[in-house]
N, C-alpha and C positions, 0 to 999 in steps of 0.2 A: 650242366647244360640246361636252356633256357627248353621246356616239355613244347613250348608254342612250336621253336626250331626243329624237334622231333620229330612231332608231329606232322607235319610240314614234308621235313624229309622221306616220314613213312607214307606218304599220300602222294609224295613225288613220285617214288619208288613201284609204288604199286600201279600208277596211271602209266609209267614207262613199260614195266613188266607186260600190263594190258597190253601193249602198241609193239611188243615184241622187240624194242629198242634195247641197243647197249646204253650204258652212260657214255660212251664216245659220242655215238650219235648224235646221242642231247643235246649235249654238248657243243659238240662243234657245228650244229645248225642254230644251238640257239647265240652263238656267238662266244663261248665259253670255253676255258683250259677246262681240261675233262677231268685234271684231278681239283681242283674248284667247285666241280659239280658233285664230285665225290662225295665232299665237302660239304656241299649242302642238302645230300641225301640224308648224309648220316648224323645230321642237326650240328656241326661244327661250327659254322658260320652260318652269319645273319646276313642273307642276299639282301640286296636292294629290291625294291620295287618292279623297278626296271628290268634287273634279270630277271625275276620271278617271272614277270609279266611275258616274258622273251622265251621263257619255261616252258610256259602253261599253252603258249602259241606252236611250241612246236609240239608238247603233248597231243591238242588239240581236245582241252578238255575246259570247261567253265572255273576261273578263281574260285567259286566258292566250292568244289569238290578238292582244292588242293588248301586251301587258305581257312584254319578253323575258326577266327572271328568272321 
């Protein structure tokens, strides 16, 4: 597995955690199959841009606290 998508996934995980959200949640507010989102918790797949961006809106948290470049 790519450490970027890890990483990524463990910064996802942790800003949800924070917000008290399920991955259902996330999910299906930020438009998303929840096990997709599962998915890109646990660095399995490489989200688009797009979803990230769809992510991080319903997180409600800044790119650069989820995104390590």
């Amino acid at each position: 597995m790519d450490s970027s998508r890890i990483e990524i996934g463990k910064r996802l995980k942790k800003a949800r955690l924070k917000r008290d959200l399920t991955q259902d949640n996330v999910a299906t507010k930020a438009g998303l199959n929840t096990n997709y989102y599962a998915c890109i918790e646990r660095g399995e797949v490489n989200a688009s841009l797009e979803k990230l961006h769809n992510i991080i809106k319903v997180l409600r948290v800044k790119s650069s606290d989820i995104l390590p470049y």
